[in-house]
N, C-alpha and C positions, 0 to 999 in steps of 0.2 A: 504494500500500500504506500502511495505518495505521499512524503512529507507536507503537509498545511504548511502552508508559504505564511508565516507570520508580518501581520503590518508593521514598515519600518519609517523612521522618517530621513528625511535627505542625509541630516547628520549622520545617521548609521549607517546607511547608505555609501558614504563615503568613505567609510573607516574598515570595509571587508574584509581588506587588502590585509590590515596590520592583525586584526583579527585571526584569520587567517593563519599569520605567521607565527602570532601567540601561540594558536593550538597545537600547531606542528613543532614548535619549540618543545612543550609541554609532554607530546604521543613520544617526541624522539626520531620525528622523519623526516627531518632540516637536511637536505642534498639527497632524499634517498632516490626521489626518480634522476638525477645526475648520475649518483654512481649507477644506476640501472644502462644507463645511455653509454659511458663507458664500458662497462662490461660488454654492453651488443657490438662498441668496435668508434663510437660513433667522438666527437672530441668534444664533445658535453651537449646539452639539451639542445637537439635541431628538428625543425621543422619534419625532419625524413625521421628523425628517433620518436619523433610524437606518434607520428601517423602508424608506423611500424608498433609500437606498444599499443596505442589503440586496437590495429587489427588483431595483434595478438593478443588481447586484453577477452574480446569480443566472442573469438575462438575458443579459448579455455574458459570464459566466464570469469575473469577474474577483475572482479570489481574494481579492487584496491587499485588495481593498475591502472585500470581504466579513468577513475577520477582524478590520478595525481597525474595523465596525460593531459586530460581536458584542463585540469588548474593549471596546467605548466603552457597550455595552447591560448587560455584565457590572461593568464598575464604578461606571453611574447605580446598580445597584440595592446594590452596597455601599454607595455614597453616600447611599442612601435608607434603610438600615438601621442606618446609625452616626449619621443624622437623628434616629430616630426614638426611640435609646439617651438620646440627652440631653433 
């Protein structure tokens, strides 16, 4: 069953990002889709290691993998947008 999207307001809305990084500090998963990307061969988190963990995510069903792709594919293109500000 789908998580209920809880209403947030813009403030919160803005602060996902750090959020985000709190939790992952917190679980203990800070680099781990990185070191995933080097182990496949690849010279850290690239568009061709996103796409290739997705499919293989997909394949075996494995979740985990799948969302720290999507999060890693969701913040190249913040990163591409706050590039492209300056």
């Amino acid at each position: 069953m789908a998580r209920k999207k809880k209403k947030t307001t813009k403030k919160e809305d803005r602060y996902w990002l750090q959020e985000a990084k709190e939790r992952m500090e917190k679980k203990g998963t800070v680099g781990k889709f990185t070191r995933y990307c080097i182990r496949k061969g690849y010279k850290g988190v690239t568009q061709a290691c996103i796409n290739e963990a997705k499919q293989e995510a997909r394949k075996t069903g494995n979740t985990e993998l799948l969302k720290e792709a999507v999060f890693a594919q969701n913040v190249r293109k913040i990163a591409k947008k706050r590039k492209k500000k300056k």
